[in-house]
DRENMI-256493 format. One record per residue (C-alpha): residue in three letters; x negated, y, z negated. Coordinates in steps of 0.02 Angstrom, whole numbers. Last residue first. Example, Ala and Ser with C-alpha at 12.3 -4.5 7.8 and 13.67 -1.06 7.14 Angstrom:
// DRENMI-256493
<'Ser'; <-684; -53; -357>>
<'Ala'; <-615; -225; -390>>
This chain:
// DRENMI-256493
<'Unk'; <-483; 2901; -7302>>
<'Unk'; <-314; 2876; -7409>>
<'Unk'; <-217; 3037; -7411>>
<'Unk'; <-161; 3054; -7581>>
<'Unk'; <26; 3115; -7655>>
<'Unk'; <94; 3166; -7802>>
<'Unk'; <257; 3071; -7835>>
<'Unk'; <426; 3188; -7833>>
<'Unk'; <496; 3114; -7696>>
<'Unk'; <677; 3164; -7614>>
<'Unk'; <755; 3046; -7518>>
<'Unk'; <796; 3004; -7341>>
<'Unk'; <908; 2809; -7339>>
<'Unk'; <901; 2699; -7197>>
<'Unk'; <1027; 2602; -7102>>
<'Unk'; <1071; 2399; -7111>>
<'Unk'; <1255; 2471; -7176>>
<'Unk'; <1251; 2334; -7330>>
<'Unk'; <1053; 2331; -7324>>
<'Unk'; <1040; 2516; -7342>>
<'Unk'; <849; 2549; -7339>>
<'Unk'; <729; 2661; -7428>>
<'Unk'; <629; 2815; -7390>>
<'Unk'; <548; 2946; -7495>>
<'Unk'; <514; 3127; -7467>>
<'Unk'; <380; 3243; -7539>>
<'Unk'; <340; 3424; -7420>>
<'Unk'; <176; 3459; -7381>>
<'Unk'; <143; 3648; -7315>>
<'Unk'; <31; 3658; -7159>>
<'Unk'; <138; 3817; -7083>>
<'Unk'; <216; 3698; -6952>>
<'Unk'; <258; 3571; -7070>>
<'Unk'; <173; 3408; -7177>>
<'Unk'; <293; 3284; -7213>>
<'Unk'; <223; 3181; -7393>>
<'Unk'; <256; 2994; -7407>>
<'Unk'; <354; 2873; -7525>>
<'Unk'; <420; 2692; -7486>>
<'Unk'; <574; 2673; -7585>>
<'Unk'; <536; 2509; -7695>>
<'Unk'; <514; 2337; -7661>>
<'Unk'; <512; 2316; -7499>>
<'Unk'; <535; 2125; -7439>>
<'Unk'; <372; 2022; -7390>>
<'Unk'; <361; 1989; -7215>>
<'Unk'; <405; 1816; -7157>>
<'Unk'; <614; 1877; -7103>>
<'Unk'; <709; 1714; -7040>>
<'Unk'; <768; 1778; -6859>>
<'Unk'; <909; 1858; -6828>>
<'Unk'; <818; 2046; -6803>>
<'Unk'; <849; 2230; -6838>>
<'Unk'; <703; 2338; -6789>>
<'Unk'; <687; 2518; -6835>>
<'Unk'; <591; 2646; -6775>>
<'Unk'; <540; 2809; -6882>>
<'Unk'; <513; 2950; -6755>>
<'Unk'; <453; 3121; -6839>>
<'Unk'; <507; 3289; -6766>>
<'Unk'; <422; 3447; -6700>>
<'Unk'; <436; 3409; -6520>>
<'Unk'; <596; 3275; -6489>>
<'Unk'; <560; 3135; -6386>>
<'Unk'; <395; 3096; -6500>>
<'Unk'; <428; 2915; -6472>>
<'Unk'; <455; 2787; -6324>>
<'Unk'; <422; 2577; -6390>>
<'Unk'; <291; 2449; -6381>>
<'Unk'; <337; 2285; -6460>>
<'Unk'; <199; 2155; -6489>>
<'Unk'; <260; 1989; -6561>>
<'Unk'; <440; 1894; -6598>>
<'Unk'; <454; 1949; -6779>>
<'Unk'; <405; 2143; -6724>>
<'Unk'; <215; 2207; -6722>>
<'Unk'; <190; 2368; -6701>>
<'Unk'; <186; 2491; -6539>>
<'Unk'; <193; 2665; -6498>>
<'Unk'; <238; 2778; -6375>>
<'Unk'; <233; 2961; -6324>>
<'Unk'; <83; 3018; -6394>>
<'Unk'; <60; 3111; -6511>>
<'Unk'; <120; 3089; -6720>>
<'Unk'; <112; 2918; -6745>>
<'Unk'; <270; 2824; -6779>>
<'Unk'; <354; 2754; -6950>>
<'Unk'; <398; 2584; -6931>>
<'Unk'; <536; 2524; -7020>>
<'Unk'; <604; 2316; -7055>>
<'Unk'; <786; 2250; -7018>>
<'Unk'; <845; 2075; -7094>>
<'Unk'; <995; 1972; -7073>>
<'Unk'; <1055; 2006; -6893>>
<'Unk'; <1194; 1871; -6862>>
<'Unk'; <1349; 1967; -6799>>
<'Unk'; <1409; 1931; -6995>>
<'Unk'; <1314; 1957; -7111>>
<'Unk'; <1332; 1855; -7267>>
<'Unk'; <1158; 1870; -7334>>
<'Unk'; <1027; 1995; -7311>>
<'Unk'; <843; 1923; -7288>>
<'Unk'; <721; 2042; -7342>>
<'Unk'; <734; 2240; -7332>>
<'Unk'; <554; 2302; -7240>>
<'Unk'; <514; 2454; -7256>>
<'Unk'; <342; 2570; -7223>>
<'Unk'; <261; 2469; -7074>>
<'Unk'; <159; 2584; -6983>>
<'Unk'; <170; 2617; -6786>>
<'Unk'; <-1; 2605; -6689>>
<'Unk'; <-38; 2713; -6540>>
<'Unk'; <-204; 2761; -6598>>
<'Unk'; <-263; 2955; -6545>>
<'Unk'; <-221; 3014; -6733>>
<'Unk'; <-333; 2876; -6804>>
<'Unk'; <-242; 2751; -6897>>
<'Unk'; <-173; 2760; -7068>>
<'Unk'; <-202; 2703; -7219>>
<'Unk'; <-32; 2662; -7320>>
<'Unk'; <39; 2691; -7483>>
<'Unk'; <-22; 2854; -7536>>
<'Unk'; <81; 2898; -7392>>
<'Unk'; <39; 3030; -7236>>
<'Unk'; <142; 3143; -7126>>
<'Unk'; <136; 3264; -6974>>
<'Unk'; <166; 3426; -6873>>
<'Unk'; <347; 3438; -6923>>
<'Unk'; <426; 3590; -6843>>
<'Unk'; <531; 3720; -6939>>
<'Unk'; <712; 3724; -6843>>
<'Unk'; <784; 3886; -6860>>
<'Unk'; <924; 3970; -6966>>
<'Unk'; <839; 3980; -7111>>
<'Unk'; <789; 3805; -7122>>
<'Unk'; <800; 3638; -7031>>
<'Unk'; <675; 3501; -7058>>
<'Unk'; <678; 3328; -6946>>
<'Unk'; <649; 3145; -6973>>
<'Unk'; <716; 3057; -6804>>
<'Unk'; <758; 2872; -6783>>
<'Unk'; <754; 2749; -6671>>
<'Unk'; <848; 2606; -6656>>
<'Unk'; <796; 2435; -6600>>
<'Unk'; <882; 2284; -6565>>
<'Unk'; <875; 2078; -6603>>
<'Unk'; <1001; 1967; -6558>>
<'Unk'; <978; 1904; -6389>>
<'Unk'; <777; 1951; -6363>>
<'Unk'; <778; 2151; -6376>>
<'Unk'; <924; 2257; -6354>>
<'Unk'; <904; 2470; -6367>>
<'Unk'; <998; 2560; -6503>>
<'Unk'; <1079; 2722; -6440>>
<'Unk'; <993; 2881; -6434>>
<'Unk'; <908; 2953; -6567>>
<'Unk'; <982; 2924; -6759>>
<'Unk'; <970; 3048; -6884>>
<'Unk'; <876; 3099; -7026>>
<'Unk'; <877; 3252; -7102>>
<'Unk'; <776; 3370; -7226>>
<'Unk'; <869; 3546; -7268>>
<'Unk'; <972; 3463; -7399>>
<'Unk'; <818; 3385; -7460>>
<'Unk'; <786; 3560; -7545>>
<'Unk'; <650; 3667; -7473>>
<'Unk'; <484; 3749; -7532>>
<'Unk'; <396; 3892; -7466>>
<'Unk'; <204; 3925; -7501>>
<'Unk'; <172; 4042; -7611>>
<'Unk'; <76; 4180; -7531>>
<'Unk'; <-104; 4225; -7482>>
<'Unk'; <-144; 4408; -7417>>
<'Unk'; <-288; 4427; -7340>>
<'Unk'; <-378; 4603; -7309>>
<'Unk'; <-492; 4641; -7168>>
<'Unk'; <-659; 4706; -7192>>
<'Unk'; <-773; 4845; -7100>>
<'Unk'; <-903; 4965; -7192>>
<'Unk'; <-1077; 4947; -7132>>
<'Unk'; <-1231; 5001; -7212>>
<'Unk'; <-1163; 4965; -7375>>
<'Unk'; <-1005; 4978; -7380>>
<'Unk'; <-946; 4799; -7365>>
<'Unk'; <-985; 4750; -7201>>
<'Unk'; <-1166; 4674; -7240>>
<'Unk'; <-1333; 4670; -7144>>
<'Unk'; <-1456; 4576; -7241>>
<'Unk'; <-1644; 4617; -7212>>
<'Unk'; <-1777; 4471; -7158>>
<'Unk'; <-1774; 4531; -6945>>
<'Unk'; <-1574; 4503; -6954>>
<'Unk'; <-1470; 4425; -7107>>
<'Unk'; <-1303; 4430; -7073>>
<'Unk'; <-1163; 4456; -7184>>
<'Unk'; <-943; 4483; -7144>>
<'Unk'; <-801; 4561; -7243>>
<'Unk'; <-650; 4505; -7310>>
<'Unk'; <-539; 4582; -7424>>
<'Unk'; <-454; 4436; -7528>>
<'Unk'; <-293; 4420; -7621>>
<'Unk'; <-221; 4290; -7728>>
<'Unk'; <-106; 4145; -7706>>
<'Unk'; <-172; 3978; -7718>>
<'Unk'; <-274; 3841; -7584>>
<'Unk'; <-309; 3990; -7459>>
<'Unk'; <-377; 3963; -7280>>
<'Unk'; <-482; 4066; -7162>>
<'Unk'; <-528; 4025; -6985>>
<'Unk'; <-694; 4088; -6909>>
<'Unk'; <-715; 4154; -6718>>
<'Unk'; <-884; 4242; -6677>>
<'Unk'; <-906; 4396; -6562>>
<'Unk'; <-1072; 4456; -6478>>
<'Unk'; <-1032; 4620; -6408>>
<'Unk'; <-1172; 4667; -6279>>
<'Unk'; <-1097; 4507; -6165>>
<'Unk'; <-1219; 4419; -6064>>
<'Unk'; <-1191; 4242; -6160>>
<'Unk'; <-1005; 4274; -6161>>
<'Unk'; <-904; 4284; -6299>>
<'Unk'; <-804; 4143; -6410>>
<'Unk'; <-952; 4105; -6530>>
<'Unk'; <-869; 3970; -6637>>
<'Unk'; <-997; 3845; -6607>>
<'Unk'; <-972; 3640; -6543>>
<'Unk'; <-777; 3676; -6536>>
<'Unk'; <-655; 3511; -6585>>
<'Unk'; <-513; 3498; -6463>>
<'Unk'; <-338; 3538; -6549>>
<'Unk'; <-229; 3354; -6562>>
<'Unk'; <-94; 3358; -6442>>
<'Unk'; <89; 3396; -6442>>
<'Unk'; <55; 3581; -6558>>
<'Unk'; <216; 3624; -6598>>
<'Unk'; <284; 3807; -6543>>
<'Unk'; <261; 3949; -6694>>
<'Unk'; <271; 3992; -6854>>
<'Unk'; <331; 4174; -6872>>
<'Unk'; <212; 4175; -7030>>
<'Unk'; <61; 4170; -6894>>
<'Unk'; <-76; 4031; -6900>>
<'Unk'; <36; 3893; -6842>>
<'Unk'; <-41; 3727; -6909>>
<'Unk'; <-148; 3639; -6788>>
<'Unk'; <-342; 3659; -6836>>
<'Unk'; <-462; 3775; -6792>>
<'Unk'; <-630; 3733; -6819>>
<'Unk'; <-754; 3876; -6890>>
<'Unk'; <-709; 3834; -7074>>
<'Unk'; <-697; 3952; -7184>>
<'Unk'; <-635; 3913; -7363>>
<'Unk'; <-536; 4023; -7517>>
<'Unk'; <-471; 3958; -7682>>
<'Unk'; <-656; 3890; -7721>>
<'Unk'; <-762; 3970; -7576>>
<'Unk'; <-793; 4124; -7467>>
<'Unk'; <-976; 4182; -7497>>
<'Unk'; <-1015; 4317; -7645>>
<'Unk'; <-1020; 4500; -7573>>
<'Unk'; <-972; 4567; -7735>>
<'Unk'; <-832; 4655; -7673>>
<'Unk'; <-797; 4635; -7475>>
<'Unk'; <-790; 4439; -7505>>
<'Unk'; <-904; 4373; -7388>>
<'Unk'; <-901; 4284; -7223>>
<'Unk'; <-1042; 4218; -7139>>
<'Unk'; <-1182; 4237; -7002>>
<'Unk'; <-1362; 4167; -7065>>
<'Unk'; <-1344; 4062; -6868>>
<'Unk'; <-1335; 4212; -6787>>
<'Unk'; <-1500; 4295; -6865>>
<'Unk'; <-1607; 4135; -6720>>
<'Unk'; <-1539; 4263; -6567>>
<'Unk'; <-1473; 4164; -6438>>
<'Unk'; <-1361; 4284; -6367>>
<'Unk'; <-1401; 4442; -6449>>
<'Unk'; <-1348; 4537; -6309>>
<'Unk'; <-1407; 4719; -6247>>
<'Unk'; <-1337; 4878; -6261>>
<'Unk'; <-1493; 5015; -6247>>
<'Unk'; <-1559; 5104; -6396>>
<'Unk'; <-1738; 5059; -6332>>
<'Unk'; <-1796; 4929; -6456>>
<'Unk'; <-1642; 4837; -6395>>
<'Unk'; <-1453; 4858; -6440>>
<'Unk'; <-1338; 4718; -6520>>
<'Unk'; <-1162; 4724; -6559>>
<'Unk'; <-1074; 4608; -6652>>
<'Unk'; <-891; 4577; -6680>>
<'Unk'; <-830; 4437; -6820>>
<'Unk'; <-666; 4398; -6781>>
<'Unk'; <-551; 4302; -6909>>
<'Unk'; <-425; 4194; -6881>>
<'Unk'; <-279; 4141; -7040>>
<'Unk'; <-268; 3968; -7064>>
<'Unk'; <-132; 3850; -7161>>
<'Unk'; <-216; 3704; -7221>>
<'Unk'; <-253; 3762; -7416>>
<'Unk'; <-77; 3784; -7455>>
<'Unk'; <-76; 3971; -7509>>
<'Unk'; <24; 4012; -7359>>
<'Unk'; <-38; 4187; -7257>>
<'Unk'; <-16; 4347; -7242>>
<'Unk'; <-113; 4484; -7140>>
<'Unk'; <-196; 4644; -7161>>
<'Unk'; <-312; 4753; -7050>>
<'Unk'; <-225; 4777; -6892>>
<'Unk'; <-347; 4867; -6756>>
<'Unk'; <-293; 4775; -6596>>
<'Unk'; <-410; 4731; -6454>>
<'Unk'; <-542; 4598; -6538>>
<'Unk'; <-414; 4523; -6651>>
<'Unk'; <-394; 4493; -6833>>
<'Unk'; <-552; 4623; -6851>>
<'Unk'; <-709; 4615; -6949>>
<'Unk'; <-844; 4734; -6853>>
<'Unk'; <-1032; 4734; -6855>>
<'Unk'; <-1117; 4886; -6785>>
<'Unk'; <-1301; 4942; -6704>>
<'Unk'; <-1352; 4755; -6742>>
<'Unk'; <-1540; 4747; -6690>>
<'Unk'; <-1646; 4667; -6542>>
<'Unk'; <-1838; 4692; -6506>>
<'Unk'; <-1924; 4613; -6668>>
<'Unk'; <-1806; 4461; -6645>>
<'Unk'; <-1875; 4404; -6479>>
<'Unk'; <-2053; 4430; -6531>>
């Protein structure tokens, strides 16, 4: 039988597969991910290196807690897909696309006498955890945590770092393009700056709106300010469209139709467009700031709220205090 002839000679939990660091730190946000490496290595009946490609134990592989061996759960998850937040306190260049999905999270090759398996760990509160890795191979479990094997890395999971509105800005981009006589769009850039370095924003969400999936290149409607009396060049209304977060344009639907429009010119920043128009506004006029969560580099949500200046036909960044949910 093919499991009767292979066994695990070692198992190894490492951060990476050529360095021998066994402690890292991480944001206590729940999206922020830390990668583990689980290394196997398989030997035949004969002593001999051989692979356990294929082998039907692979699929009992998980992480444990190095004392009491219980699963990783609660305050703690594994998932085996990486997702986009910089998994290094450093931070890190934005990710501009979404991160391909994986099928497994074996990483080695077929032939290879080291099996090794990728996981990614995330903590929703501060705490520690020493990590360490199970198997269960011809009906007896193989575990990392002293017994038979001893190997484990330790997590460290910090408060995540907060930042006053100060630090939050939003700025014009470029100058305001012309559309149909009287109407023109500005765009807009949302932006964090901290410690001396600009922390990229990765994305955003409202309790307010649904939005689109990430590979639609639909803008959402998040202000609109209602007829404005008095002006004087004309342009009574203006309405905001916050942008998705790839791609590099998007498009909503202005008072004359279908607009498309450049975003994204900036990596690590929102684009919130705005269209002023002449024309009678039909929407219904905002009545309150519209609130939404920024989500940086590290996977850390941050509360903000926007509103309009109908007097200087500009927007206003706020703070938001509101607890936010992602509607599915």
């Amino acid at each position: 039988m093919f499991d009767e002839q292979l066994s695990i000679s070692r198992i190894e939990v490492k951060f990476d597969a050529g360095r021998s660091g066994q402690h890292k730190t991480l944001y206590a946000n729940g999206r922020m991910q830390v990668r583990v490496l689980v290394l196997l290595h398989g030997v035949d009946n004969s002593g001999d290196d051989a692979s356990l490609y294929g082998h039907p134990a692979l699929q009992s592989l998980r992480l444990i807690a190095y004392n009491g061996a219980r699963p990783l759960e609660g305050d703690w998850s594994v998932s085996t897909q990486e997702n986009r937040y910089a998994h290094e306190m450093s931070g890190g260049a934005p990710r501009m696309t979404e991160v391909p999905r994986v099928k497994n999270n074996r990483i080695s090759d077929d032939s290879d006498p080291v099996q090794v398996f990728e996981f990614w760990v995330s903590a929703s509160r501060p705490g520690i955890m020493e990590v360490a890795a199970e198997i269960v191979m011809n009906n007896v479990t193989l575990r990392t945590n002293g017994i038979g094997f001893d190997s484990s890395v330790t997590l460290e999971a910090v408060p995540p770092k907060v930042y006053p509105l100060s630090s939050f800005s939003l700025r014009k981009y470029d100058d305001a393009q012309q559309r149909a006589g009287y109407d023109w769009i500005q765009l807009y850039h949302i932006g964090l700056q901290a410690e001396g370095r600009q922390v990229h924003l990765l994305d955003w969400y409202s309790s307010e709106v649904k939005l689109d999936p990430y590979d639609s290149e639909e803008a959402v409607q998040v202000y609109v300010s209602g007829n404005i009396s008095g002006t004087q060049d004309g342009r009574r209304n203006f309405y905001g469209y916050m942008a998705p977060i790839y791609g590099e344009k998007a498009t909503f639907r202005g008072p004359l139709g279908y607009v498309t429009v450049p975003i994204n010119k900036v990596p690590g920043q929102l684009t919130l467009v705005q269209y002023v128009s002449a024309d009678l506004q039909v929407a219904r006029e905002s009545e309150s700031a519209f609130e939404f969560a920024v989500i940086d580099e590290f996977g850390t949500e941050h509360r903000l709220s926007l509103d309009g200046n109908k007097e200087q036909r500009n927007f206003i960044l706020d703070e938001s205090r509101r607890s936010m949910k992602q509607l599915a």
